[in-house]
N, C-alpha and C positions, 0 to 999 in steps of 0.2 A: 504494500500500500504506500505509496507517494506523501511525501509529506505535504501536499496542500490537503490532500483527501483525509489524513490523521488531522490535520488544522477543522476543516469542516467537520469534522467528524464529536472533537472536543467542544467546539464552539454548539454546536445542536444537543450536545451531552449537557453543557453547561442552561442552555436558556431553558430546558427539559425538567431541569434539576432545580433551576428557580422556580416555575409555574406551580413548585409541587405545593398542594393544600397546605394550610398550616399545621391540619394535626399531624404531621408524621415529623416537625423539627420540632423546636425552641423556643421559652418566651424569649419576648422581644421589650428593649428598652428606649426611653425616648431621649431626644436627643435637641440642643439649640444649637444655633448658631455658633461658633466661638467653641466649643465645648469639645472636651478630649476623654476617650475612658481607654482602660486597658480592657482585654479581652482574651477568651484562652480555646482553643482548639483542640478534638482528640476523638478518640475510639466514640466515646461517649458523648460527645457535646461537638457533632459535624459540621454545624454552623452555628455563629451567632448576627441576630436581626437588633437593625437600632429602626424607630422610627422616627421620625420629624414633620416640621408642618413646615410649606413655601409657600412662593406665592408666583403663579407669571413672569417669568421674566429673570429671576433670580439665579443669579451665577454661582453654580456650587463646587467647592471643590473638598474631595473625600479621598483622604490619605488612611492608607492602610501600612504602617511600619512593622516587619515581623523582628520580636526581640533577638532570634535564634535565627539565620537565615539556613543554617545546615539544617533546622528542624522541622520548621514549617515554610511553604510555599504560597502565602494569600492570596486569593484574587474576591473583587470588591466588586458587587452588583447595585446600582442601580434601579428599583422596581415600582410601580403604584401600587399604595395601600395595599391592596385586593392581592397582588401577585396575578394578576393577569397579563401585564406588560415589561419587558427588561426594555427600560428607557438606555443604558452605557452597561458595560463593563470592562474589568481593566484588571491586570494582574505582574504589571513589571514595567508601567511608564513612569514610576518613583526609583530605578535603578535598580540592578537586581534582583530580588523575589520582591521588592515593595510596589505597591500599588498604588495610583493616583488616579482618580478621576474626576473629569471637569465635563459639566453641563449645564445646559440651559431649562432648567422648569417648564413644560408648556403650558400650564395651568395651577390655578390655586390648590391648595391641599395636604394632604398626610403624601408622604410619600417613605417608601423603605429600603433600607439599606442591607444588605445577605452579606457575610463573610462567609466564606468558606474554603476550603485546602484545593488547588487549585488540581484539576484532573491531569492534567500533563505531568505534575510531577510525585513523587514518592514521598514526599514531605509533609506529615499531614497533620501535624499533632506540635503545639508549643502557643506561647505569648504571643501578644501584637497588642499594638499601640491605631487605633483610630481618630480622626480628629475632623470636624466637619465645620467648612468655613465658608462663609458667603462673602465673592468677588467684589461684587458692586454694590456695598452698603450705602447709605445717605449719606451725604460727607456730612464733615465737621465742619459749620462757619470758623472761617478767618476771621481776622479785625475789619477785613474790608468785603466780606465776603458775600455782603448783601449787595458785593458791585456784580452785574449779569456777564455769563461767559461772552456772550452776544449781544450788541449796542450799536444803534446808528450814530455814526459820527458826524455832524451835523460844520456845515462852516460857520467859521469864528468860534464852534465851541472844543470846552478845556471838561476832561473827562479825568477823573484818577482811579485806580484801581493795582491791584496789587496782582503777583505771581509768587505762585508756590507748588507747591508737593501736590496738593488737591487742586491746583491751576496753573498747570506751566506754562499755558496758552491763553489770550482775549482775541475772539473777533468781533472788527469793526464794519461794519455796513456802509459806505463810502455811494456817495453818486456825485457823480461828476461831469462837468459840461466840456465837450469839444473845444481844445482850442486853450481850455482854461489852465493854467498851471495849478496840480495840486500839493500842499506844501502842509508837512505835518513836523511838528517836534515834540520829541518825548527827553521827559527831564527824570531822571532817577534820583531815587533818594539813597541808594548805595554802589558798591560795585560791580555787581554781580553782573555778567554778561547779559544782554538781549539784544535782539533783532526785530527789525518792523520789516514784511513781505507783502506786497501788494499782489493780489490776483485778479485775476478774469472770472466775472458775475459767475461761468460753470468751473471754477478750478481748474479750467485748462491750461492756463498763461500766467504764468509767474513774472509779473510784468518789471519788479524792482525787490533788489533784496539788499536791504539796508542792515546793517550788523556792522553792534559796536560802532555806531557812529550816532547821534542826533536827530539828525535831520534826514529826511525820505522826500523828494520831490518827483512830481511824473504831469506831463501833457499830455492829455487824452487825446486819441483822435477821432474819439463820437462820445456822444454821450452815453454813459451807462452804470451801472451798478459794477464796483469794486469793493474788494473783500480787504482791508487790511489786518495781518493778523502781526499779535505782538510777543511774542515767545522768548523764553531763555533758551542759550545757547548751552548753560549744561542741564547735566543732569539731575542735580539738588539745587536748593537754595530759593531764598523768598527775596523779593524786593516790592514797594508801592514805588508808583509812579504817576505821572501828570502827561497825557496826552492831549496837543494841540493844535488843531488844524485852525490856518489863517482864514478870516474873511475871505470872501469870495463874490462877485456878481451871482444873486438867488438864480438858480433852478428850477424846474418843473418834476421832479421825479417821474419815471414813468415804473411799472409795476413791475417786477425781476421775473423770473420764468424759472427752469428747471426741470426738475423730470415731475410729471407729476403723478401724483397718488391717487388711485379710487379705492374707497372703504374695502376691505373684503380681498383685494388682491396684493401677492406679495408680488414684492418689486426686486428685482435682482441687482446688486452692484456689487463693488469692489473698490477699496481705497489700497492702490498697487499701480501705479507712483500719485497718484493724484489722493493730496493731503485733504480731501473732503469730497463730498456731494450735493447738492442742491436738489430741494424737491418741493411742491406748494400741492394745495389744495384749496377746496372754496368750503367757506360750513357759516352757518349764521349764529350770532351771538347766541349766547347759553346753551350749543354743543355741548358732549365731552365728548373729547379725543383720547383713544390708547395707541401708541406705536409701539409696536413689539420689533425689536432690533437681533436675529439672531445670527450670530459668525458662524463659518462654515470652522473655522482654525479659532484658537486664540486670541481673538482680534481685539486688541484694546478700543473701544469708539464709544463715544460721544454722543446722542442725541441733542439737539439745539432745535427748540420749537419755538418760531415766532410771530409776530403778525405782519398786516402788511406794511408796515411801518418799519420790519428789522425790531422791534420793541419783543426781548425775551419775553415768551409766557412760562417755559418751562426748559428743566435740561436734566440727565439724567442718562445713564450706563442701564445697558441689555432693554430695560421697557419706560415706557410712561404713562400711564395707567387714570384714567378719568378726573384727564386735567379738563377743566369748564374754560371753553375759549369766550372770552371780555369783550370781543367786535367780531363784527360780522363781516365776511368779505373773503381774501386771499390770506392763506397762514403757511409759514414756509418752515421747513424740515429740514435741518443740515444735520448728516452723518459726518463725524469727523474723529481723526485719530485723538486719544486722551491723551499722548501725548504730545501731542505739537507738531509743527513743522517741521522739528527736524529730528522726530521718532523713525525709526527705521521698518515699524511693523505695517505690516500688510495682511491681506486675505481679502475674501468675499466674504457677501452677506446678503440676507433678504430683510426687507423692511413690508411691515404689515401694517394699514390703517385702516382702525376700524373704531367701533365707539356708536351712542348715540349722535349723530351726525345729519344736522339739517340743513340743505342745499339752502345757498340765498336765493332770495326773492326774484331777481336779475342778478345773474351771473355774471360776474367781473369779467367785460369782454375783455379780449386777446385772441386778435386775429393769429394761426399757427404761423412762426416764428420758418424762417427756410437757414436751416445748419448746413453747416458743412460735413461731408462725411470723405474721407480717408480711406487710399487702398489699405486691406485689412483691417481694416475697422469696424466691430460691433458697436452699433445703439439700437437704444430701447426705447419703446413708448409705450402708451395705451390706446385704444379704438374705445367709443362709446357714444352713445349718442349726445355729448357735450363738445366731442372734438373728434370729429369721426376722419379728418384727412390729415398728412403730417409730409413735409416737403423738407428733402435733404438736395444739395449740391455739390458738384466736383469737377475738377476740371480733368477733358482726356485728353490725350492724344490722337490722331488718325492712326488708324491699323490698331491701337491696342482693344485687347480680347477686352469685354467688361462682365463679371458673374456678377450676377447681384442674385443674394438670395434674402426672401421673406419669408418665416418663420413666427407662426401663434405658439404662443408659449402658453396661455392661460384662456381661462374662460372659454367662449364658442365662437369666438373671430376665425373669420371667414377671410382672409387678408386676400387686396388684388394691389399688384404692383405695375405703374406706369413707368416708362423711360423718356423723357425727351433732349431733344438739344436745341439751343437756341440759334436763332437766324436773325439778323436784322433785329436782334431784341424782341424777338418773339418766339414760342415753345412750337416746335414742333415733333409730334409722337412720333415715337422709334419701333418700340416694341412696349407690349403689356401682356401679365399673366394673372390668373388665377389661381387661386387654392382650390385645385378640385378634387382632390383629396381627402375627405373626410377626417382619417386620420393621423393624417401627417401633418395637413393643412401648409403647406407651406409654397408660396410662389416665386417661379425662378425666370430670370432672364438670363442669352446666354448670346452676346452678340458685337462685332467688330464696329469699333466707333467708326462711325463714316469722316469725322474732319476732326483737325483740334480744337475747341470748344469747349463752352459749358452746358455741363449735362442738367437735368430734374431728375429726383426720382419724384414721383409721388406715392405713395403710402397708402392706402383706404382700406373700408369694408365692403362687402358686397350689399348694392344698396347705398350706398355713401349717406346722404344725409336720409333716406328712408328703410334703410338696413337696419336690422334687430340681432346681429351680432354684435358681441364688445371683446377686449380681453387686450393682454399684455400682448407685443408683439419685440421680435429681433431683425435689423436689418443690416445685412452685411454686404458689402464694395471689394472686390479684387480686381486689379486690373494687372494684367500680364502681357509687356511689352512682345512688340512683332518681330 
């Protein structure tokens, strides 16, 4: 027998061996947060059960240390209440025979924890040490701490707020007019290193990175929504500080964009290199919103909910859970790494918004915005009857091949995808496909650009604005030279 087949084999032994009834093990003890017990294993006592209470959202991590490693072998289960579900288990990602396991909660409740001697090996009987601790606690207010991680920075005004351990990072909400120089100084009260980094409204463009200097200056060349974030450049250490952007000739703001959320459907992203993501939605005064944030990896991040003003309503690690939104209109959702701009972690993630949630009365128009899309390049959107069409751009070359594949990820989108190129500043159609595919659902073009130019895609449902499918959608650009 092959060693994946003995892997399979142990693995189906072990989830077999959790599901089993209670009466044929052990009682079981409860357990908090924070809290450690020792435990003892043998002929006679083949497992021990602790149980506990979570809540959604809650980042657990469940360390199994054996005192004896030549005597005992542990591995740590994961289960609900009932033993009907092994949510993890784990048996040697603490080094050696010790065990670690880290998860995400999917719901409120009792949930239980199985030790037992682990089937792979001979070791079956001794001590161990267990200790069960939750990731993403509430923080502790700082002295300044009632400053929001997220704040529009307004011209002429002077902001202060501090960095630390519980905030290595603040972002600032910056809009800015064409043409205008913008001019910000930050004054510290000690010495500890920081940087001011200016971005592009979707984290694409890291437009200035000021470090260890004062002063950050940039001339737009449109108007638009920039992100300035202010971070330390190590690792430890707190300092307050006074940030200050000079007067300016007033503005008109216009409303930021992003990926956006419908109730009900996860969203897929990935902060891998891009230090954040932007996302909004519409909901009317006296909502509640939950965002449920889960990593695919270890992924330190951030939730930042705000309105459409940039004015924080809430922030908060893994969920946020029946926050009451205070105005009605647009509320925007930034995922970002916890620790800063110049944290090295990454991974993917799905983001879920959901809650009692009541559409406004007139919906905040925003005609769909035409992005840029990039050979190799995935983005995402959603179809629904609120924004049923979505228009990307690129430039080709003549003779080169162009794949363009659409792809329904969610829900019962029906996707059709158009090609055009322009002439004379006008569109005209190349090629167009359907999803006819039930279930695959996904639409392809496959065809040699006639001249070099800019291309369209257009995006839709079947039906377009009279269509009754919706759902998340992927749309991806290869072109491969002649």
């Amino acid at each position: 027998m092959g060693a994946r087949m003995r892997h399979w084999l142990v693995g189906a032994l072990i989830i077999a061996y959790a599901l089993l009834p209670y009466g044929v093990t052990s009682a079981q003890a409860t357990l908090r947060y924070g809290e450690s017990v020792r435990g003892t294993l043998s002929a006679a006592q083949a497992e021990a059960r602790y149980r506990f209470s979570g809540r959604e959202g809650d980042a657990v991590l469940i360390t199994v240390d054996s005192a004896d490693p030549e005597a005992l072998d542990p591995l740590v289960m994961l289960l609900d209440a009932d033993q009907r579900q092994v949510f993890a288990l784990d048996d040697n990602s603490g080094g050696g025979v010790h065990a670690r396991l880290r998860h995400i909660l999917p719901r409120n409740g009792d949930y239980l924890i199985k030790v037992i001697a682990s089937p792979a090996s001979q070791r079956l009987s001794g001590d161990f040490q267990l200790s069960l601790q939750l990731l993403n606690p509430p923080p502790t207010p700082s002295p300044l701490g009632e400053a929001p991680r997220l704040a529009p920075l307004n011209a002429g005004e002077s902001l202060r707020a501090e960095l630390s351990d519980q905030a290595p990072f603040r972002l600032y909400a910056v809009y800015a007019a064409a043409a205008q120089p913008l001019k910000v100084t930050l004054r510290l009260e000690n010495n500890l290193p920081v940087g001011m980094y200016l971005y592009s409204y979707d984290f694409e463009t890291r437009h200035v990175t000021a470090e260890l200097t004062d002063q950050l200056t940039f001339t737009p060349n449109a108007d638009s929504w920039y992100w300035l974030v202010v971070s330390r450049l190590g690792a430890t250490g707190g300092v307050a500080y006074t940030l200050t952007r000079e007067a300016e000739p007033p503005a008109r703001p216009s409303l930021g964009e992003g990926v956006r959320l419908v109730a009900g459907m996860a969203q897929r992203g990935a902060l891998s290199p891009r230090f954040a993501t932007l996302y909004h939605f519409e909901a009317q005064r006296g909502s509640r919103a939950d965002l449920l944030l889960q990593a695919q990896s270890a992924l330190p991040a951030l939730i930042l909910l705000a309105d459409e003003r940039f004015e924080q309503v809430a922030s908060g690690s893994g969920a946020l859970r029946n926050i009451e939104l205070e105005r009605s209109g647009r509320h925007y959702v930034i995922v970002v790494r916890s620790g800063g701009v110049n944290d090295p972690a990454s991974g993917e993630y799905t983001l879920t918004l959901s809650g009692a949630l009541t559409p406004p009365l007139t919906p905040t128009p925003a005609p769909p915005p035409v992005l840029p899309i990039r050979s190799g390049e995935v983005l995402r959107g959603i179809l629904d009857d609120q924004h049923y069409i979505a228009y990307y751009t690129f430039a080709g070359k003549r003779g080169e091949l162009a794949q363009i594949a659409l792809i329904a990820e969610s829900g019962t989108l029906q996707p059709i995808l158009y090609l055009y190129v322009y002439e004379g500043g006008e569109p005209r159609l190349l090629a167009n496909a359907i999803a006819d595919d039930t279930q695959a659902r996904s639409a392809r073009i496959e065809i040699r650009l006639p001249e070099s130019a800019t291309y369209l895609l257009v995006v839709t449902r079947y039906g377009a604005a009279q269509g009754t499918t919706q759902g998340a959608y992927a749309v991806q650009l290869t072109l491969i030279a002649q």
